[in-house]
C-alpha positions as CSV (number, residue, x, y, z in Angstrom):
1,X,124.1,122.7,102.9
2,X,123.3,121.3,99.6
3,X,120.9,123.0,97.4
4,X,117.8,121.0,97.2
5,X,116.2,122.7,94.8
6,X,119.1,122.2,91.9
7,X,119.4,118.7,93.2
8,X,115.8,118.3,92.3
9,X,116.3,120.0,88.9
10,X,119.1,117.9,87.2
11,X,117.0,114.7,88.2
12,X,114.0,116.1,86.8
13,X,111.8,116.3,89.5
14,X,110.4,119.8,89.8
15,X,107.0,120.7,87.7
16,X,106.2,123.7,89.9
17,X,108.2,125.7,92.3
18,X,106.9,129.0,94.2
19,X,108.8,132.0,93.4
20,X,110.9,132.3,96.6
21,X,111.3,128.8,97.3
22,X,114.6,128.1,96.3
23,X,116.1,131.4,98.6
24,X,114.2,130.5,101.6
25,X,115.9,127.1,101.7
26,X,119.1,128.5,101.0
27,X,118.8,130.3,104.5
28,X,119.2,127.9,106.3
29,X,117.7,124.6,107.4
30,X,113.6,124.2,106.6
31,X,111.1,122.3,107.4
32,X,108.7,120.8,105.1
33,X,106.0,118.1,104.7
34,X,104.5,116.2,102.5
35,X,101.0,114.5,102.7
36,X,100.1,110.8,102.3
37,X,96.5,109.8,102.7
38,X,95.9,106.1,104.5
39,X,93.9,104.6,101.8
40,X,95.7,100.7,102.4
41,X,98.0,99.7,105.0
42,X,101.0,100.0,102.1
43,X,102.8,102.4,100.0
44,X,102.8,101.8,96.4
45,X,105.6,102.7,94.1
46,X,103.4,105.5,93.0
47,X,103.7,107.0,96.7
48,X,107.6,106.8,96.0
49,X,108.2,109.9,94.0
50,X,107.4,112.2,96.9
51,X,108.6,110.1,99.9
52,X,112.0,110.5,97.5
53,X,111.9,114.6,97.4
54,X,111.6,113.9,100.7
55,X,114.2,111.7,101.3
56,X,116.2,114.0,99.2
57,X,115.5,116.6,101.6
58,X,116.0,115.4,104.5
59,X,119.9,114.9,102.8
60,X,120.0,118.6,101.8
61,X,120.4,119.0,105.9
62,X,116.2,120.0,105.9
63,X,113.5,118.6,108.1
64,X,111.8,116.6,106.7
65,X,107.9,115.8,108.0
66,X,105.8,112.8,107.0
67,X,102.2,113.9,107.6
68,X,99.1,110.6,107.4
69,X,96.2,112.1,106.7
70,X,94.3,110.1,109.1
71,X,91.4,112.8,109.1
72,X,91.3,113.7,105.4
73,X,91.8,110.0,104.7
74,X,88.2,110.0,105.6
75,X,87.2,111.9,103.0
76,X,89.3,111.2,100.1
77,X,90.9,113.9,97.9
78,X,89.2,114.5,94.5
79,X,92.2,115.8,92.9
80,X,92.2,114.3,89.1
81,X,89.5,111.9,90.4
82,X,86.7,110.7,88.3
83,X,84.4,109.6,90.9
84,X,84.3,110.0,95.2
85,X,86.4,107.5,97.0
86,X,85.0,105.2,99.6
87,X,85.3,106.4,102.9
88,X,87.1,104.6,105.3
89,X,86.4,104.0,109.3
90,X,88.5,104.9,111.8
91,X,89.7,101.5,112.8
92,X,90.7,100.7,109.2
93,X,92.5,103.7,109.5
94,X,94.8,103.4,112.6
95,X,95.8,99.7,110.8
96,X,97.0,101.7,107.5
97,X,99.0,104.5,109.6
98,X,100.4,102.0,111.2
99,X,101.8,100.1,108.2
100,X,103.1,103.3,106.5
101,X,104.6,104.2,109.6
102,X,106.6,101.3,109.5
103,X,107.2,101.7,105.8
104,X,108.5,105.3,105.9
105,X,111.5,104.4,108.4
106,X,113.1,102.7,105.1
107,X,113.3,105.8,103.8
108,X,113.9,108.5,106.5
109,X,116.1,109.0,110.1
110,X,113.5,109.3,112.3
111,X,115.6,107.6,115.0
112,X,119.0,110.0,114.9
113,X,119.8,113.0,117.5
114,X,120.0,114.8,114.4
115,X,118.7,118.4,114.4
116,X,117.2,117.6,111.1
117,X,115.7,114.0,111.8
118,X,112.1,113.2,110.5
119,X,109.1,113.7,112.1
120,X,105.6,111.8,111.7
121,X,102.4,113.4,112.0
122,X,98.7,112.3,111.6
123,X,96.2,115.0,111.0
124,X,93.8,113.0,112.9
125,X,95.7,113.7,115.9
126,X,94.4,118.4,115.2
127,X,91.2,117.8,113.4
128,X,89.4,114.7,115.8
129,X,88.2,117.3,118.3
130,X,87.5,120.5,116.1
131,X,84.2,121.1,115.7
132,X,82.7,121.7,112.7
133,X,80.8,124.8,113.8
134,X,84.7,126.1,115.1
135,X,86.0,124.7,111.5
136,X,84.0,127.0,109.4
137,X,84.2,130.1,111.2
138,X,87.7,130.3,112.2
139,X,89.1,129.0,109.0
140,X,86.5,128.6,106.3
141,X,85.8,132.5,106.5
142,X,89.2,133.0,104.9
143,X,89.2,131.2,101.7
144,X,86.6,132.4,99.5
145,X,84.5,129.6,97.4
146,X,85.4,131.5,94.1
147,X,88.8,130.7,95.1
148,X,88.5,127.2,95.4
149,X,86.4,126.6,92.8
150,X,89.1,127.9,90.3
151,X,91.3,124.8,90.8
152,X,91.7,122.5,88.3
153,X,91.2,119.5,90.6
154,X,87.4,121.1,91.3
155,X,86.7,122.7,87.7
156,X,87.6,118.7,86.2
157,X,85.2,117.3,89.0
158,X,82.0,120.0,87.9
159,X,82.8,119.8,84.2
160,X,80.7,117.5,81.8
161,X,82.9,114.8,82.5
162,X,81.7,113.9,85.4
163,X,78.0,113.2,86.1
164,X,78.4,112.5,89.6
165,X,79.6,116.1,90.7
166,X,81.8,116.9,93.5
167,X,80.2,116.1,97.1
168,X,80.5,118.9,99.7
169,X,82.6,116.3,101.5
170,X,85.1,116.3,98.7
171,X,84.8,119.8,98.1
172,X,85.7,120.3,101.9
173,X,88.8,118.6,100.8
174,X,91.1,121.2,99.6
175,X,90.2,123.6,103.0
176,X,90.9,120.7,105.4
177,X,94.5,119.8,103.3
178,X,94.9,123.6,103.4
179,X,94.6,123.8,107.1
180,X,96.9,121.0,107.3
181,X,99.7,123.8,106.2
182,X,98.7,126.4,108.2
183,X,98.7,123.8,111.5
184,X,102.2,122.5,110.6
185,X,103.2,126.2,109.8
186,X,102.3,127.7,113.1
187,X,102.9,124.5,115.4
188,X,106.1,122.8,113.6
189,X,108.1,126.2,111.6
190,X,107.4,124.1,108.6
191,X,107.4,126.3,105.5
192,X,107.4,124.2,102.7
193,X,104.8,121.5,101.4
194,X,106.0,119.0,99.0
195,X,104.0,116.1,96.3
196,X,102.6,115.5,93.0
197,X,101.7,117.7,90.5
198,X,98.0,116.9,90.9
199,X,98.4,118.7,94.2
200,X,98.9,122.4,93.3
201,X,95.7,123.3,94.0
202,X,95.6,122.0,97.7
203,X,99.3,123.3,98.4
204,X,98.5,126.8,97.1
205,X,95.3,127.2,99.1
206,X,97.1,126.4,102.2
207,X,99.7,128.7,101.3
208,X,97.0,131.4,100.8
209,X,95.1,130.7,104.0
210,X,98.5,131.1,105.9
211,X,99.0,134.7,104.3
212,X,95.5,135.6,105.2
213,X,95.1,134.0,108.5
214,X,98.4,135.2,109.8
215,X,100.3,137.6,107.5
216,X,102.9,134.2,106.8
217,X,105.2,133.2,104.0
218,X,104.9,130.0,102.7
219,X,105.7,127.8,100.4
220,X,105.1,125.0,97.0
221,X,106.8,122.4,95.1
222,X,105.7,119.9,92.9
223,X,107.2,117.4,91.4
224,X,105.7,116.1,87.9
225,X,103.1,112.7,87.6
226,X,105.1,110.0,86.3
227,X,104.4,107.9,83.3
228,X,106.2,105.5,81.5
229,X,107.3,106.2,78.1
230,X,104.3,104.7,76.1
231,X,102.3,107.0,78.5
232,X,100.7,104.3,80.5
233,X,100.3,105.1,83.9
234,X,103.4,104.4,85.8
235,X,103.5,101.8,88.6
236,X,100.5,99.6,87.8
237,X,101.2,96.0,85.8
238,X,98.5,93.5,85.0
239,X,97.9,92.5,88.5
240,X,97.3,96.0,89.6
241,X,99.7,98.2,91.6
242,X,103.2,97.3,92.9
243,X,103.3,97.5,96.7
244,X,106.2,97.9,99.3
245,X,104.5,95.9,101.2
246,X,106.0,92.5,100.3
247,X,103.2,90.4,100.9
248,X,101.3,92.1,99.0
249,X,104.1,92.1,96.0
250,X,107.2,90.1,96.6
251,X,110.2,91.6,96.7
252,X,111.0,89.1,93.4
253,X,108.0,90.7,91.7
254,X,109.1,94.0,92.8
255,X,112.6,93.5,91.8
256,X,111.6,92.3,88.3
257,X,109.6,95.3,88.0
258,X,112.4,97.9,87.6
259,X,114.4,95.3,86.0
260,X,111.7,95.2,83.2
261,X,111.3,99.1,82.5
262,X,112.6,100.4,79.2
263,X,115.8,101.8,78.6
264,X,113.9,105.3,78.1
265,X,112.0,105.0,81.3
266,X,115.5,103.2,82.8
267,X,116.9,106.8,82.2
268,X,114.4,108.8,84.0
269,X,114.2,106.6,86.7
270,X,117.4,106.0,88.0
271,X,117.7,109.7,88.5
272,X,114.1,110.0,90.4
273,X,114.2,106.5,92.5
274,X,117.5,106.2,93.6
275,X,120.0,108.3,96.0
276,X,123.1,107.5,93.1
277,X,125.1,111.1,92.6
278,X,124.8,113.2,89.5
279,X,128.2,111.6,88.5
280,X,127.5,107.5,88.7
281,X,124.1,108.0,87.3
282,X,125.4,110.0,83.7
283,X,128.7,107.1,83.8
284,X,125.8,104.6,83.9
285,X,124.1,105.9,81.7
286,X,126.5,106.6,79.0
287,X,127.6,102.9,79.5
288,X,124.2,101.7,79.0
289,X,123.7,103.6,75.1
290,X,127.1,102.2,74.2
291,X,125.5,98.6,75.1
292,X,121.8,98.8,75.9
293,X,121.6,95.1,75.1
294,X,123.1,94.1,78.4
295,X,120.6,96.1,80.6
296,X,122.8,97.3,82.8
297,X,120.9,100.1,83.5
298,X,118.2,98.6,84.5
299,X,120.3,96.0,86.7
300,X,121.8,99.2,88.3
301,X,118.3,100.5,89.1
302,X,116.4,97.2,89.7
303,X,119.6,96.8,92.3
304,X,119.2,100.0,94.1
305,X,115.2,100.3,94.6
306,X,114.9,96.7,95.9
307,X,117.7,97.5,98.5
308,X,116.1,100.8,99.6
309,X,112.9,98.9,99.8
310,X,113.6,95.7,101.2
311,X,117.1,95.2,102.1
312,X,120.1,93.5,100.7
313,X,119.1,90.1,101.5
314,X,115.6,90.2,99.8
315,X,117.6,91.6,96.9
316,X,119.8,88.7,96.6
317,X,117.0,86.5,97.2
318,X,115.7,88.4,94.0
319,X,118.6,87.9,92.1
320,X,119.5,84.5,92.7
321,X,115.3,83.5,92.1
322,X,115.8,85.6,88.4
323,X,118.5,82.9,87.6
324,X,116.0,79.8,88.1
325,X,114.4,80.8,85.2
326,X,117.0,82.3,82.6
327,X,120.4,81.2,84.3
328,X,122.3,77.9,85.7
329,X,120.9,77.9,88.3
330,X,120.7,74.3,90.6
331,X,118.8,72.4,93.2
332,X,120.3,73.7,96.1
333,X,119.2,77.8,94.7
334,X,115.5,76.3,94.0
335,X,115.3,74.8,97.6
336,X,116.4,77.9,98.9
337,X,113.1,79.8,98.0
338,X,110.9,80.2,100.2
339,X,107.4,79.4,99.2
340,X,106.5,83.3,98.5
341,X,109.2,83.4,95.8
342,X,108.8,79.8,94.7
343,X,105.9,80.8,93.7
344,X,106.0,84.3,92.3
345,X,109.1,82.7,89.9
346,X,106.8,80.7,88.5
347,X,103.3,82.3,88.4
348,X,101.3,81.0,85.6
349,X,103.4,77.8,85.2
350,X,101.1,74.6,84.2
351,X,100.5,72.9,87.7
352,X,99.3,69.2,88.6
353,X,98.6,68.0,91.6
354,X,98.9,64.3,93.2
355,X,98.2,63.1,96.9
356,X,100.8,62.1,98.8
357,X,99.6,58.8,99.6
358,X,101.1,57.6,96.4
359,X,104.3,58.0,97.3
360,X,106.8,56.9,95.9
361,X,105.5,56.8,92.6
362,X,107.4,55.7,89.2
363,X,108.6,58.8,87.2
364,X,106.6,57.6,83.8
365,X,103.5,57.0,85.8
366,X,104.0,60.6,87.8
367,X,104.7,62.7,84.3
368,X,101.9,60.5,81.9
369,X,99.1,58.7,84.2
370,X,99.2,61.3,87.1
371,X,99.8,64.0,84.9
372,X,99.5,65.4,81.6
373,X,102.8,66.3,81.6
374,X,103.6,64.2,78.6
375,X,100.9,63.1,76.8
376,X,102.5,59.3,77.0
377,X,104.9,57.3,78.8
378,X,106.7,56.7,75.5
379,X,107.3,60.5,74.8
380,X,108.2,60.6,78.9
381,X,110.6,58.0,78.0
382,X,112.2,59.4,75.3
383,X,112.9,62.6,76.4
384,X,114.3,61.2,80.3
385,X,116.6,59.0,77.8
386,X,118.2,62.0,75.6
387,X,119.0,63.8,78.6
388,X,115.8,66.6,78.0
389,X,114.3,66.2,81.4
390,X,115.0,67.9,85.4
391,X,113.3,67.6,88.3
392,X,113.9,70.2,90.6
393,X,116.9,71.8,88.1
394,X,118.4,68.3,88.4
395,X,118.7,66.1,85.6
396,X,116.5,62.8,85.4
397,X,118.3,60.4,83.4
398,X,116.9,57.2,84.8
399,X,113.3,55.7,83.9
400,X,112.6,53.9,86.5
401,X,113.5,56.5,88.8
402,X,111.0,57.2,91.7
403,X,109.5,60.2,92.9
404,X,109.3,60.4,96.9
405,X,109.4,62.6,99.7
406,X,112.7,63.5,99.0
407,X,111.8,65.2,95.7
408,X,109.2,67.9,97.7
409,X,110.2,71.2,98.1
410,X,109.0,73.9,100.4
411,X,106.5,71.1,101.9
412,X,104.6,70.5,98.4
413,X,105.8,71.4,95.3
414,X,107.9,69.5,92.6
415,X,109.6,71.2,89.9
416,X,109.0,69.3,86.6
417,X,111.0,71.0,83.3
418,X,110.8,69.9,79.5
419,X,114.0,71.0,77.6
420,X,115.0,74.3,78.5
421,X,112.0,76.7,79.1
422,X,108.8,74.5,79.4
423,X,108.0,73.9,83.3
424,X,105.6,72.4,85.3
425,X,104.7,71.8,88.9
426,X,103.4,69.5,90.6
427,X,101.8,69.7,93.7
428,X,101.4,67.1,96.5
429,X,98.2,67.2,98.4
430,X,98.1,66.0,101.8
C-alpha cells in the first residue's frame, strides 16, 4: 500500500490531520468519505480539491466513499458563510445528485470488482424517514450546545459580522453532517472523513459523537482552501465559477483556464490537480524556471486537468480551437468547431448580422454597407488589395469576390479578420 498520508504531504494538501490518522491507514485498507452538498447539478473546480484526496485515495488501495448530501443539501452548511443559503426542494435535488453522480465516475472506479472500488451515498437516502422527535433524542443528547457553539464556522456566524445570525436550521447543520460520520461509521466501516479546511468543525463533531455514542475511533483530514497567488479566491473568473459541466463552461473555456494560471499558482497546482508522480511533476517544474517563457508548465497542467475532466478528444478540440486565435491555424480547423467552441473562441468579438436573403452579396457591400466592418468601401478595398484581409482564416484577395452560402459556418456565422488580431463575425439571420 502506498502511504496516503505522505502522498498528500509532498503535494501540499494536508492543513489538518488527527493524531492517529496516518497509523490507522497504514493498517491496512480504510474507508473514508467525503461530503458534497447538491447545491447545482455540477461540480465546480472548487469541488476538485477533495474529489482529488479522494481520488488519491482510492490509489493508495483505500475505499473511497462519495457521500451527496441530499438531506443536508436542504439546509445549507454555514461554514465560513456570510448569510443562510436558499433552500432547495427535493425535486431540484434528485436532478443535482444525479449530475454529480455522473460527474464523479470521471474521477473514481465505481464500476471494478475491486475490493477497494468507490461507493456513492446520499444522506437523503438515512435521514428522509427519521423523525425529528427520534433525531434529537437519540443523537442530539450527545453533543452538548457549548460544544458546537465553539466552532469557528458558528462563532464567525454570531459575531458582529453578521447581522443576520445563524438560523436553528443552519445551526442544526453541524449535528446532522456529524451524524452523517457516525451512520457511515457504523453501517459502512468507514473511519475517515475527508474536505476543506472550512470543514473541521463538522468533521470533528462527528468524530466526537462517534466516541460518545459508541466508544469508536475516528478520524480527520483536511486539506487547505485554495487561493491563487494574488489571494483571490481560486476557481471563480469574471463570468463566475468554472464548471465540469461543459455546457455550463466549455471544455475550451475550461482548458484555457489552467492554461492562464500563473507560474506560482502553475507550481501548486500541478501537484494538487493532477495524478503526475512526485518525479515528472519536480522535472517539470525545474524545466519550467529554466524557461518560464514557454509555459510549459501550464501546457502540462492545462493538458492533464482537461483530460481528467473531459476526455482526450475535448482536449484536442481545446488545443486545436487555442490555435485559431494565436496560431496558423486554417479553414478546415475553424469549420471543425462546433458552435459551442466557435463561440467560446471568440466571445466578445464585434458581431454583425445580415439576413440571408441577400445572398450572395458583394464582399465591399457585406464589410462597408452591411456592416461597419470598415468604415468604407475604399478602406475595404485597400486592405483586400495588400493581402490584409480572411474570411474564415482564408485569405480574400479578390474585390469583387462574393459572399454566399458557401462562406457560412456552423449554419450562421462568418469569420471576418483585419490584419492579424482584429476579428469580426458576422451572423446570418434566417
Amino acid at each position: 500500500m502506498k502511504n496516503f498520508v505522505e502522498e498528500l504531504k509532498w503535494r501540499g494538501m494536508i492543513q489538518d490531520i488527527m493524531p492517529g490518522t496516518e497509523e490507522k491507514l497504514m493498517e491496512g485498507p480504510q474507508a473514508a468519505y467525503v461530503g458534497i452538498d447538491p447545491t447545482a447539478d455540477s461540480l465546480h473546480i472548487g469541488h476538485l480539491v477533495s474529489v482529488m484526496i479522494l481520488r488519491h485515495f482510492q490509489n493508495c488501495g483505500h475505499k473511497p466513499i462519495a457521500l451527496i448530501g441530499g438531506a443536508t443539501g436542504m439546509i445549507g452548511d454555514p461554514s465560513m458563510k456570510s448569510q443562510e443559503r436558499n433552500l432547495l426542494d427535493e425535486q431540484t435535488l434528485a436532478h443535482n445528485v444525479a449530475g454529480i453522480r455522473a460527474q464523479l465516475s470521471h474521477f473514481l472506479d465505481f464500476e471494478s470488482d475491486a475490493p477497494n472500488k468507490a461507493e456513492l451515498v446520499n444522506n437523503y437516502d438515512w435521514m428522509k424517514d427519521y423523525s425529528f422527535i427520534n433525531f434529537i433524542r437519540d443523537i442530539g443528547k450527545h453533543i452538548t450546545v457549548n460544544y458546537m457553539m465553539a466552532k469557528d464556522s458558528v462563532k464567525k456566524r454570531l459575531s458582529t459580522e453578521s447581522r443576520e445570525g445563524m438560523s436553528f436550521t443552519e445551526f442544526s447543520y453541524q449535528l446532522m453532517q456529524g451524524y452523517d460520520f457516525y451512520w457511515l461509521w457504523k453501517n459502512k466501516g468507514c473511519v475517515l472523513q475527508l474536505g476543506g479546511s472550512d470543514q473541521w468543525g463538522n468533521i470533528t463533531t462527528g468524530s466526537e459523537l462517534i466516541r460518545r455514542m459508541d466508544g469508536g475511533e475516528a478520524f480527520a483530514l483536511t486539506c487547505p482552501l485554495i487561493k491563487k497567488a494574488d489571494g483571490t479566491k481560486f476557481g471563480k473568473t469574471e463570468k463566475g465559477n468554472v464548471w465540469l459541466d461543459p455546457e455550463r463552461t466549455s471544455p475550451y473555456q475550461f482548458y484555457q483556464f489552467w492554461l492562464n494560471v500563473s507560474d506560482e499558482d502553475a507550481e501548486r497546482f500541478i501537484k494538487i490537480f493532477t495524478m503526475l508522480d512526485r518525479e515528472t511533476i519536480e522535472g517539470a517544474i525545474a524545466a519550467h524556471r529554466e524557461a518560464p517563457e514557454r509555459r510549459e508548465l501550464q501546457r502540462l497542467l492545462a493538458r492533464e486537468v482537461t483530460i481528467m475532466v473531459h476526455g482526450q478528444q475535448e482536449y484536442d478540440n481545446a488545443v486545436r480551437a487555442s490555435q485559431m486565435l494565436f496560431g496558423k491555424s486554417t479553414s478546415e480547423d475553424l469549420r471543425a468547431l462546433d458552435e459551442r467552441t466557435f463561440l467560446a473562441v471568440f466571445d466578445g468579438v464585434p458581431t454583425f448580422g445580415i439576413d440571408r436573403s441577400e445572398l450572395p452579396i458583394g464582399i465591399l457591400d457585406a464589410l462597408a454597407v452591411r456592416t461597419q466592418i470598415f468604415p468604407s468601401k475604399g478602406e475595404a478595398r485597400k486592405m483586400i488589395q495588400q493581402n490584409g484581409f480572411s474570411l474564415n482564416k482564408d485569405k480574400v484577395t479578390d474585390i469583387n469576390y462574393q459572399l454566399t452560402e458557401k462562406d457560412i459556418v456552423d449554419g450562421k456565422y462568418i469569420l471576418a479578420q483585419k490584419g492579424k488580431k482584429d476579428y469580426f463575425i458576422i451572423i446570418v439571420n434566417g
